[in-house]
N, C-alpha and C positions, 0 to 999 in steps of 0.2 A: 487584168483588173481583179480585184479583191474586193468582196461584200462581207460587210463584217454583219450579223444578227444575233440576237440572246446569244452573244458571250461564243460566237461558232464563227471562227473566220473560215469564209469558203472561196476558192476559187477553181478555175481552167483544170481538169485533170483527167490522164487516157485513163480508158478501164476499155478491154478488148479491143482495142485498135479505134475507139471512138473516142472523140474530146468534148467532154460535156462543158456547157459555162460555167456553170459553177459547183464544186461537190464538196461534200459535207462528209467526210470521212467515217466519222466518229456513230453517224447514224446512215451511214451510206444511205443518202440522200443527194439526187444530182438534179439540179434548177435549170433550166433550158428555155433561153428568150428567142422565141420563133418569130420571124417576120414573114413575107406575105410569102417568099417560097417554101414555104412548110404546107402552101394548100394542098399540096401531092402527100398525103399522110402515109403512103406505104412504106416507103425510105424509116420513117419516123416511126411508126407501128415494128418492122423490123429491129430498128437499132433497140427499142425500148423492150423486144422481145430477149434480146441478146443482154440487156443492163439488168435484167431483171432475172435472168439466169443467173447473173454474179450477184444477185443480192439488192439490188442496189433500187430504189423507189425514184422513178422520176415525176418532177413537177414542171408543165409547162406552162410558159408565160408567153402571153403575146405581146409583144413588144410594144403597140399601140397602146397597149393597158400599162404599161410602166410608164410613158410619158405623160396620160391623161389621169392616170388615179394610184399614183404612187403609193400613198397611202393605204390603199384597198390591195395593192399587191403586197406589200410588206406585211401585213395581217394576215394574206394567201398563204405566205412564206413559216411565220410565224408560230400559225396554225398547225402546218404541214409538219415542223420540228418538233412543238408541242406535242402532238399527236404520235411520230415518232420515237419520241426520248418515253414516252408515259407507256408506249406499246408497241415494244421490239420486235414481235414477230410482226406488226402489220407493211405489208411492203406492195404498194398498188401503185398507179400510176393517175396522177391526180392531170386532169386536163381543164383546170378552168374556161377555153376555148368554149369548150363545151358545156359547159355549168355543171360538170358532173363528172364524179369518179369511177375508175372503168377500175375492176378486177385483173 
């Protein structure tokens, strides 16, 4: 599957031996729709420690949030590019789960 947003077609793609859902090359930005087995976040904390050694910023999305507020995730996304493309060195790991972005 392919998500096209602001003019960035993103999809599926390994970086260290992990397949992210969706990545953004251009701003190495990798999108990740978690569903409810992601409640065990060490796996998750791991891989994101390893994407983040190659550079790369992840955004997580819970999956219940893309079918009930689609809108408000596509603005999460957005936001997240916006923010990227305006400020190349910033590279965090954005958790909406959590209302809040962790360093």
């Amino acid at each position: 599957m392919k998500l096209k947003l602001c003019a960035r077609e993103l999809e599926q793609h390994p970086i260290r031996g992990y397949i992210v859902d969706f990545y953004c090359a251009e701003l190495k930005l990798a999108i990740e729709l978690d569903g409810r087995q992601h409640a065990e976040a060490a796996y998750d904390a791991e891989r994101d420690c390893e994407l983040s050694k190659a550079g790369v910023t992840v955004l997580r999305i819970i999956n219940d949030r893309v079918r009930t507020d689609w809108v408000g995730v596509a603005d999460t996304i957005d936001n997240c590019l916006d923010a990227l493309a305006h400020h190349p060195r910033l590279r965090r790991t954005f958790s909406p789960r959590r209302g809040e972005k962790e360093d």
